[in-house]
N, C-alpha and C positions, 0 to 999 in steps of 0.2 A: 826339670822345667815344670813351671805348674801349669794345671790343666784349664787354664783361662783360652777361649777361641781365639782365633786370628787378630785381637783386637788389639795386641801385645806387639804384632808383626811391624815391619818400617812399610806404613800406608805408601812413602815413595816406589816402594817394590811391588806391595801384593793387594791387590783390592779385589774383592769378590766376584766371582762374575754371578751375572744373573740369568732369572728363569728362562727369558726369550733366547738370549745367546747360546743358552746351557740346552737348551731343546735343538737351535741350529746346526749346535755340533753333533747331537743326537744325532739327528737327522742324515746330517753330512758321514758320519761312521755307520749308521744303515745302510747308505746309498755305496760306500765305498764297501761293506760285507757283500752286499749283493754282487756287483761286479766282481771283486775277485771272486767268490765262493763260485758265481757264475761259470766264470772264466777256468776253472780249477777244474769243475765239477764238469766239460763239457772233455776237456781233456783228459782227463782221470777215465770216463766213460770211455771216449775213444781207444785209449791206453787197454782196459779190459775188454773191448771190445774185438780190437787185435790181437789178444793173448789170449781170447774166449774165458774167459774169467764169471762166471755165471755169476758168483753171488757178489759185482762188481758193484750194484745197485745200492746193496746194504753196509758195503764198506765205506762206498762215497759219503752214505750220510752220517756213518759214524766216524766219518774223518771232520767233516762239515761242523757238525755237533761239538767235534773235541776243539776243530779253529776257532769257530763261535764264542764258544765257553772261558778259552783263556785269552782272545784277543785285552779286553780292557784289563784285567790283571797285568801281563807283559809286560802293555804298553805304560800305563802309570807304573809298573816298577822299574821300567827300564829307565835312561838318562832323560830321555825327553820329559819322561813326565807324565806322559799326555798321549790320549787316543792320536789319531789322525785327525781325525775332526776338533777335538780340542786344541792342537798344534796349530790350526790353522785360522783360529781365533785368538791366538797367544794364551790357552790356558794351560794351567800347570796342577795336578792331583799331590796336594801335600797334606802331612801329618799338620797338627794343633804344634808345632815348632815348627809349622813353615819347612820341613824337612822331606826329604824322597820318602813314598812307599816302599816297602820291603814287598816281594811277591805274595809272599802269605797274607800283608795288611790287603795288598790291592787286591786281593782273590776273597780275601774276608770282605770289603768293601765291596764286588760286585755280589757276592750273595747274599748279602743287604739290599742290592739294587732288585733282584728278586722278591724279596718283598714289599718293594717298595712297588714293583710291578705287581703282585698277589692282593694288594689292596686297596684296588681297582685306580690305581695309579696316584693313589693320595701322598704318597711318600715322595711323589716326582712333585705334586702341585704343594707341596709344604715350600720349596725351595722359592717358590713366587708369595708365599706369604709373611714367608718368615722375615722380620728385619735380618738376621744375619743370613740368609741366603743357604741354607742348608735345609734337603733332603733327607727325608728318614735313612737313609742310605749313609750319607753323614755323618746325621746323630750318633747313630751306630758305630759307623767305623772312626771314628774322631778324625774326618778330615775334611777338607773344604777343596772344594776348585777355585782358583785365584784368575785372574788379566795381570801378566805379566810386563809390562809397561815396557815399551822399547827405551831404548840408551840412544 
């Protein structure tokens, strides 16, 4: 398939989503890491703390670190597509053929989102300037987030 963007796609199906939305789902996938990780983290404690587990502290945060790390890989390689927060603005994380990430694209794609974060966030603020709606994150990993249009 040739490497032309989304503009090839059936606009009935996948239409881009943009900078604000694409920040709300951010937001909404921070807010749901904190509660679980929370939630995780208060039990996990408990858990060593009942089994005296001393260096329970250091394990929790390098369990924390490893959920952290592969949440958006997963979940855009898995069926849905889509963070939790993406899901629930109807977005979808597809390849330049409109096609699922593979774990390794979506994993290559968040370490892209690291420097999009390392470069005092310009990689995230490209996504509002650019006519086609992509993030140095994007560019990179040749993909787009879509609005999946209900049926």
């Amino acid at each position: 398939m040739n490497d032309a963007l989304l503009d090839d796609l059936d606009h009935d199906r996948f239409k881009k989503a943009g900078f604000w939305l694409r920040l709300r789902a951010t937001f909404l996938d921070v807010m749901i890491l904190i509660i679980f990780t929370g939630f995780f983290g208060i039990v996990l404690s408990l858990v060593f703390f009942v089994f005296s587990i001393t260096r329970g502290a250091d394990i929790a945060w390098m369990l924390w670190g490893v959920f952290c790390f592969l949440y958006n890989p997963l979940m855009e390689s898995s069926k849905s597509q889509a963070s939790l927060g993406k899901l629930v603005f109807n977005f979808k994380v597809v390849d330049r053929a409109g096609k699922r990430l593979s774990f390794v694209h979506a994993f290559m794609r968040f370490m892209a989102k690291i420097l999009s974060f390392a470069l005092f966030l310009a990689g995230f603020v490209m996504i509002g300037l650019s006519d086609k709606k992509e993030g140095l994150h994007d560019i990179i990993a040749k993909t787009a987030v879509v609005s999946i249009q209900k049926e």
